[in-house]
C-alpha positions in Angstrom: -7.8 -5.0 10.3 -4.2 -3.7 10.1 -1.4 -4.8 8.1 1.7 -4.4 7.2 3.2 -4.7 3.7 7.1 -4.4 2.6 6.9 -2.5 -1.0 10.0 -2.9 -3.1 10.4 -0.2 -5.9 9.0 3.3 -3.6 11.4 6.2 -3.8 9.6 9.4 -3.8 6.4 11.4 -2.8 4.7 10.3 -6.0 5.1 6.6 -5.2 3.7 7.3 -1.8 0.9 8.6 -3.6 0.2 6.2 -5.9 0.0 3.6 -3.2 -2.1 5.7 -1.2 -4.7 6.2 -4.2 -4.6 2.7 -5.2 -5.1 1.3 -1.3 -8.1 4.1 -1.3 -9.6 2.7 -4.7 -10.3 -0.5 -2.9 -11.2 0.9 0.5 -11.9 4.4 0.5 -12.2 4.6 4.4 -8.7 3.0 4.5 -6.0 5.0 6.7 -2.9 4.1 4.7 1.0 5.0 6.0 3.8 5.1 3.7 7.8 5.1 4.8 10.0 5.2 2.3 12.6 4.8 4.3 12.2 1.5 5.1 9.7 0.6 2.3 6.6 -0.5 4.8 3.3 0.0 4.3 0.7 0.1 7.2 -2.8 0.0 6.4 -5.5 -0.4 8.4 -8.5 -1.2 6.3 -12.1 -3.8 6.4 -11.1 -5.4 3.0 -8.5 -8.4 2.4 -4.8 -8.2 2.9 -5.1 -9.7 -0.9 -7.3 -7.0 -2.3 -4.8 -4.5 -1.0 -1.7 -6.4 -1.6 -2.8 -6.7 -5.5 -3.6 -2.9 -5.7 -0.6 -2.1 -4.9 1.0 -4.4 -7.6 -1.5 -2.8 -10.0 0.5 0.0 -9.2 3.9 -1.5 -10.0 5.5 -2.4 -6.7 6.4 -5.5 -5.8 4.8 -6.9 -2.2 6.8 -9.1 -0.4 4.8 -12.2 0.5 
């Protein structure tokens, strides 16, 4: 499945990062892209848009609903 997500709070190579490594500690196969730029989030993955929605929160940013 792919999704996008609108991440509030990214501003730098380390949050890019840490979104990618929380995304993969759900779904390691997950192929995750990060713009900070625009703040979107593309990931395609097998697991839930929740699952990876609240890993990302885990991480601090806030998800746009």
């Amino acid at each position: 499945m792919q999704y996008q997500f609108d991440v509030k709070g990214m501003t730098c190579g380390h949050c890019e990062r840490a979104i990618v490594h929380a995304v993969r500690k759900v779904d390691t196969e997950a192929v995750v892209k990060v713009d900070l730029s625009t703040g979107r989030v593309d990931v395609d993955s097998e697991k839930s848009r929740d699952a990876i929605a609240n890993a990302i929160r885990e991480e601090g940013y806030e998800v746009a609903a």
